[in-house]
C-alpha positions as CSV (number, residue, x, y, z in Angstrom):
1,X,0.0,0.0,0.0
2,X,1.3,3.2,-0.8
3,X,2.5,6.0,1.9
4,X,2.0,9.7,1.0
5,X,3.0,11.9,3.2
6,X,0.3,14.5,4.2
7,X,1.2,16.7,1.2
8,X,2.5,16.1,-2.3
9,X,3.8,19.3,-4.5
10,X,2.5,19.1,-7.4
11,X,5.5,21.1,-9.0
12,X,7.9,19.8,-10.6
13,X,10.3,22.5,-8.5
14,X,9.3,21.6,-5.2
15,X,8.6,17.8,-6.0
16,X,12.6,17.7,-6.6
17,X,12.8,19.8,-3.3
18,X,11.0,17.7,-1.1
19,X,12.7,14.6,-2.3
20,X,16.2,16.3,-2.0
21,X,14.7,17.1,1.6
22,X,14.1,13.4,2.1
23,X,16.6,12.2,0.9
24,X,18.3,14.1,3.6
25,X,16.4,13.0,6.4
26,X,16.7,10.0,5.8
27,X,20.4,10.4,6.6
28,X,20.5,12.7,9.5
29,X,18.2,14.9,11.5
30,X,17.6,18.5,9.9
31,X,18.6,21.2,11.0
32,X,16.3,23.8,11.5
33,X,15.8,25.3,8.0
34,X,15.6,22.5,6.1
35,X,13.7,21.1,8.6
36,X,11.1,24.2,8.8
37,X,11.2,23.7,4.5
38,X,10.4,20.2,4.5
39,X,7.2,20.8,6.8
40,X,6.2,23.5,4.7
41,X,6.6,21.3,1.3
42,X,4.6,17.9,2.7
43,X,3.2,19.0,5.8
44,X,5.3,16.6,8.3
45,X,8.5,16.1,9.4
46,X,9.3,12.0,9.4
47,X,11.0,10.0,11.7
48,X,14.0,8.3,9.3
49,X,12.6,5.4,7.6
50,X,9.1,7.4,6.5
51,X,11.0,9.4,4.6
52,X,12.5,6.9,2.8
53,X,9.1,5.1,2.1
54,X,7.6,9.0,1.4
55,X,10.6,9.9,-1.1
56,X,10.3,6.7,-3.0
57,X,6.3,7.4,-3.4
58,X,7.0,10.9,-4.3
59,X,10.1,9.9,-6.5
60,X,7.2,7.7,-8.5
61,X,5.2,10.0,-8.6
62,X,7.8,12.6,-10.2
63,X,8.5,9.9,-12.8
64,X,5.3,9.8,-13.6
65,X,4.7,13.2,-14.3
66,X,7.8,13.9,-15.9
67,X,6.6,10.5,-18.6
68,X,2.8,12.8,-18.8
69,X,5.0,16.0,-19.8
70,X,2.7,17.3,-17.1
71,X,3.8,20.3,-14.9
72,X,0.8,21.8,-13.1
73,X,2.1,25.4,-12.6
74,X,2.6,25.0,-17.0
75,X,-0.6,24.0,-17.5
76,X,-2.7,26.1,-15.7
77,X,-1.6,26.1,-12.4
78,X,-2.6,29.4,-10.6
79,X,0.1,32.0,-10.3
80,X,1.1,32.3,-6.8
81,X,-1.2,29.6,-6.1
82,X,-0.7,27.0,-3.6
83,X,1.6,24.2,-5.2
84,X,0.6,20.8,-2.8
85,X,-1.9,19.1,-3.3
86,X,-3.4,17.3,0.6
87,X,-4.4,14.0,0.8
């Protein structure tokens, strides 16, 4: 069963971000910037191996919309909009 975390970006921009994030913490703890960052991007901060399960998902899900050619903020995305989508 897939694992989202509470928020996905939906651009392509801060997809990459919140992966890079993830990547990180799944590492080391953040430290507080990043750390403030990633709970803005997905809406959490997860222990290590949650974001290890949560960048895979959202690595998938990147793929997947890279394959589509489909970049919300291109395509109609609102301008200054809110990029993440909550699930």
């Amino acid at each position: 069963m897939a694992t989202l975390p509470p928020r996905v970006p939906t651009e392509l921009a801060t997809l990459d971000q919140a992966i890079t994030l993830l990547g990180n913490r799944t590492k080391n703890p953040l430290t507080d910037k990043p750390k403030k960052q990633l709970i803005e991007l997905i809406g959490a901060y997860p222990d290590a191996p949650t974001a290890a399960r949560w960048k895979a998902e959202l690595r998938q899900i990147r793929k997947e919309l890279k394959a589509e050619g489909e970049d919300p903020e291109a395509s109609g995305g609102v301008p200054g909009g809110d990029d993440t989508q909550t699930f």
